[in-house]
Each structure stands twice: as structure tokens, then as C-alpha cells.
N, C-alpha and C positions, 0 to 999 in steps of 0.2 A: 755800851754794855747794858744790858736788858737788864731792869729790877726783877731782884724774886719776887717769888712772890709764895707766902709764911700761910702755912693754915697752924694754929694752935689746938692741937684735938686730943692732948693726954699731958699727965705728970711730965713725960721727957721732951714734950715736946717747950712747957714752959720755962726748962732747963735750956734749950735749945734757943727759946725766944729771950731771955735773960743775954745769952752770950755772944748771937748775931742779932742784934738788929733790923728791922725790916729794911730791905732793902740793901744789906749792906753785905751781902753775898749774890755771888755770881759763878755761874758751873762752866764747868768745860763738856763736851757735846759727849754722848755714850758713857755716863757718871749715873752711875746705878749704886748708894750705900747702904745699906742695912744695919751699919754698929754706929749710933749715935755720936761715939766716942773719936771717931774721925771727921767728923760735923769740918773742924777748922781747915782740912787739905782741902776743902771742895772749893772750888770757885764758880756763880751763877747757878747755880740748883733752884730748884722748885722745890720746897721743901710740902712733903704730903704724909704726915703722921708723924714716924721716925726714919721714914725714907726719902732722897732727892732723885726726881728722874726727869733727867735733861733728854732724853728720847725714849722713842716707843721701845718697848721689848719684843723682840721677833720671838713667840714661843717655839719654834721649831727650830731656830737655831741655837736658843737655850736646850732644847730638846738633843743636837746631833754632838753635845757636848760631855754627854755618858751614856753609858747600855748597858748599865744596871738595869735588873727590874724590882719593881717594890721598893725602889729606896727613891721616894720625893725632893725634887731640889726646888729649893726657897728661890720666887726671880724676883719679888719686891714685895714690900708691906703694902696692908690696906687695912686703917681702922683698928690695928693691934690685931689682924690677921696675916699669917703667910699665903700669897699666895703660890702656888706649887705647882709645877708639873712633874709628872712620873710617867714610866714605859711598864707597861704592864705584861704579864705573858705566865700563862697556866694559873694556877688558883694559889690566890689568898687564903690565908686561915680564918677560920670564922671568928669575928670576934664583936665586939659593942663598944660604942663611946659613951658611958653614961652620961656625960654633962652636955654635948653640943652633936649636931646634927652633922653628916658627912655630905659634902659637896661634890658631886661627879660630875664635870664637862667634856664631854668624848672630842678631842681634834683631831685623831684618827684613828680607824680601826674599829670593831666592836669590842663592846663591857656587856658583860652580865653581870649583875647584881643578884644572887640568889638570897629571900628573905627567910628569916626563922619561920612565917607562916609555910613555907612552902612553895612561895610565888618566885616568879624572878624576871628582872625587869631589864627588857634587852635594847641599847644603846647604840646609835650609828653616830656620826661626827655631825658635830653642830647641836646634839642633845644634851640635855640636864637632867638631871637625879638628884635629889636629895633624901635620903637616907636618914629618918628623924631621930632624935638622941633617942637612945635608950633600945634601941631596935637593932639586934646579933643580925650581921647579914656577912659574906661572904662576897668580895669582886671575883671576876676569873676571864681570861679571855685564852682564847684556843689560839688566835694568830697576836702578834705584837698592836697592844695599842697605846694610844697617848693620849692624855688625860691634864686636864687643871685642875685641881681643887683649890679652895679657898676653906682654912679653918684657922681660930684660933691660934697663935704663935704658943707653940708650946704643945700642942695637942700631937700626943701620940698614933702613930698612924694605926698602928695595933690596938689601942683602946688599952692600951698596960703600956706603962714606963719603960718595964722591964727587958719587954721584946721589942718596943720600938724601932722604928731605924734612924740614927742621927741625923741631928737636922745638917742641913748640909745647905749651902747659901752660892748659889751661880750668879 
């Protein structure tokens, strides 16, 4: 049995290191958790923030697993951030994140990003955008595309609570 192996990087995580021991868990292979609170099912995880990932995540087959558009599903934490992918198709509403900056990685298909200046900044797969807090911009893509972002756990995709889309965890 391979030792874990513990990075301690927040509040839950010393909760986390309080109750397993270094070393004293072990995962079973394709174990991907997001809720802390199941920490004791796991056997052999890598534990990386408040997540365990005993293998890579295939984003496209996270991806062939809904066809919603506009609604982000969570594949794993990083740092007290979700990271997410979403299928994108026709336009977003315009909106702002005041507090943190918006993360765009095209892995297929194009993104436009149309900015409150009046610019707009256009996306093929394998590019990045970021989108700095405080700056009303608009996604929109004419054919189906797919996308990672990486923000903040908790950050509305909509820049308001209200119209959000729930977070949703694959």
C-alpha cells in the first residue's frame, strides 16, 4: 500500500490532519471527493486541499457527462478554488464579478468574450483569458464550446447569487 501523502493548506484541511494521520490512509484508484465529511470512506488518496485524487481527470469525459449550457460542473478543488468545466452555446448575459477575476480555457470550440470597452477577445482551444474583477464582459459562442475555468469556491457564475447556476459537483 503506497503512503499518502497530506499537503495541509486551510482550516479544513487541519481538521482533516487532526483525524487521518499522515500516512495512514490509502485510496482506491478513480476516487475523486469534494465534501470533506466523507474524508473516512477513502482508502489511499492524495489528499490536495479539501480534495483526494487518486487519478487524472479526463476533462472530456467529465465534459460527455451533461449538455446543459451555462450551467459549470465542479471536477476537483484547487487552493479553495473550483475547478469547472461548462459547454457553452449562444450568449451569456452581461454581467461583473466584483471581487475576483474570470478564468477562460477554450478545450474546444471558439469563446468570444465581448468587453464593456467594446472590444472582444476571440478564443480557439488551447487558449486563456482572463477577465479582470470588476470588468462587465459577456461570453457567447455561435457553435458548442467547452471551457475550464478555475475560480473561487463559491463564486457565482453570474456575478449575483441570485441568478446563479448551482454549483453542481461531477
Amino acid at each position: 500500500m503506497k503512503p499518502a501523502r497530506i499537503s495541509v493548506m486551510s482550516s479544513v484541511n487541519d481538521e482533516i490532519e487532526a483525524r487521518f494521520p499522515r500516512g495512514a490512509m490509502a485510496c482506491p484508484a478513480a476516487t475523486t471527493v469534494l465534501d470533506p465529511s466523507v474524508i473516512g470512506e477513502n482508502n489511499g488518496c492524495t489528499i490536495q486541499g479539501a480534495s483526494f485524487m487518486a487519478d487524472p481527470i479526463d476533462l472530456a469525459q467529465k465534459l460527455e457527462t451533461f449538455d446543459e449550457a451555462w450551467q459549470p460542473r465542479t471536477v476537483t478543488l484547487f487552493n479553495g478554488h473550483d475547478v469547472m468545466v461548462a459547454k457553452l452555446r449562444g450568449e451569456y448575459a452581461w454581467h461583473v464579478h466584483p471581487d475576483t477575476d474570470d478564468f477562460f480555457f477554450v478545450l474546444k470550440g471558439q469563446l468570444h468574450i465581448d468587453l464593456e470597452d467594446g472590444s472582444t477577445v476571440s478564443l480557439h482551444p488551447g487558449q486563456v483569458y482572463v477577465v479582470p474583477k470588476g470588468v462587465r464582459h459577456r461570453p457567447r459562442s455561435a457553435t458548442e464550446a467547452h471551457i475550464m475555468l478555475i475560480e473561487p469556491t463559491g463564486t457565482p457564475n453570474s456575478g449575483d447569487p441570485a441568478t446563479a447556476a448551482p454549483r453542481r459537483v461531477i
